[in-house]
N, C-alpha and C positions, 0 to 999 in steps of 0.2 A: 504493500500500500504506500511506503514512504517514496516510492519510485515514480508513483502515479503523481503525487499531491508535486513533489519535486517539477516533473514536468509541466502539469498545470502551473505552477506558479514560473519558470521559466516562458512557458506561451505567454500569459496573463503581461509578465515584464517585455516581452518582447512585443506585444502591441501596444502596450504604454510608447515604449522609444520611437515605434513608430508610427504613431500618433501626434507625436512630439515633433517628429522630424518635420512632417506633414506640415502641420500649423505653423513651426518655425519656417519652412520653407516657403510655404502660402503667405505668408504675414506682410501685408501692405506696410508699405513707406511711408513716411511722412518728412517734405521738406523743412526743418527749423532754424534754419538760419535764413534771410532775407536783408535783402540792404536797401532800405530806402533812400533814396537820390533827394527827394524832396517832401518834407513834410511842412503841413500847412499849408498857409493860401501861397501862391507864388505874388510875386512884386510886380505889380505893374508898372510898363517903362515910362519913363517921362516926356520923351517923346517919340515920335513916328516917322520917321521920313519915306514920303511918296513921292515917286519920281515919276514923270512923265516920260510917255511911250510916243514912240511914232508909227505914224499908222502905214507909212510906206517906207520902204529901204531909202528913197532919196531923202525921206525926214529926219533920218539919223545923224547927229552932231559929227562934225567930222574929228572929232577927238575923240571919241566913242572908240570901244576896243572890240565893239562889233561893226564897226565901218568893212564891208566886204565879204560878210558873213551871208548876206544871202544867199539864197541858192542861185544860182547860175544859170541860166535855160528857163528858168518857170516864168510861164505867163505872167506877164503883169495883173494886178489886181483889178478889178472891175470897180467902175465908179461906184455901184451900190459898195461893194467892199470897203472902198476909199471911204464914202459916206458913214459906214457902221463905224470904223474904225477911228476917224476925227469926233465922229460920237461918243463913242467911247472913253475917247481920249481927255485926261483932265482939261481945264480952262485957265 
């Protein structure tokens, strides 16, 4: 009999372990470290600067460092275009 209960209890221990393995193995993560960049309200700037656009490549300042950056070959823009885009464009 001491043979039997022996083995029962060796079984019994070896499904505890793996049991154990199981859950430790299964067991979700959790990230706990985090670094916040900004807490609070952020600072509003003091001021804004808006620059004005032009609505055709000939409108570009010639000290502009996109003077020639157009594309090259494309159709010129259509008066309605010309129009939307002086529309657009600050006063």
């Amino acid at each position: 009999m001491s043979k039997k209960i022996y083995l029962l209890a060796v079984g019994a221990l070896a499904t505890c372990l793996i049991a154990v393995v199981l859950t430790a193995g299964c067991a979700s993560s959790e990230e706990t470290e985090r670094e916040n960049l900004v807490t609070g309200n952020l600072m509003q700037p003091n001021q804004i600067w808006v620059y004005n656009f032009a609505a055709m490549p000939a409108e570009v300042a010639a000290e502009s460092a996109l003077v020639g950056l157009a594309s090259q070959g494309a159709a010129p823009p259509s008066a309605q275009q010309i129009a939307e885009g002086r529309k657009l464009a600050p006063k």
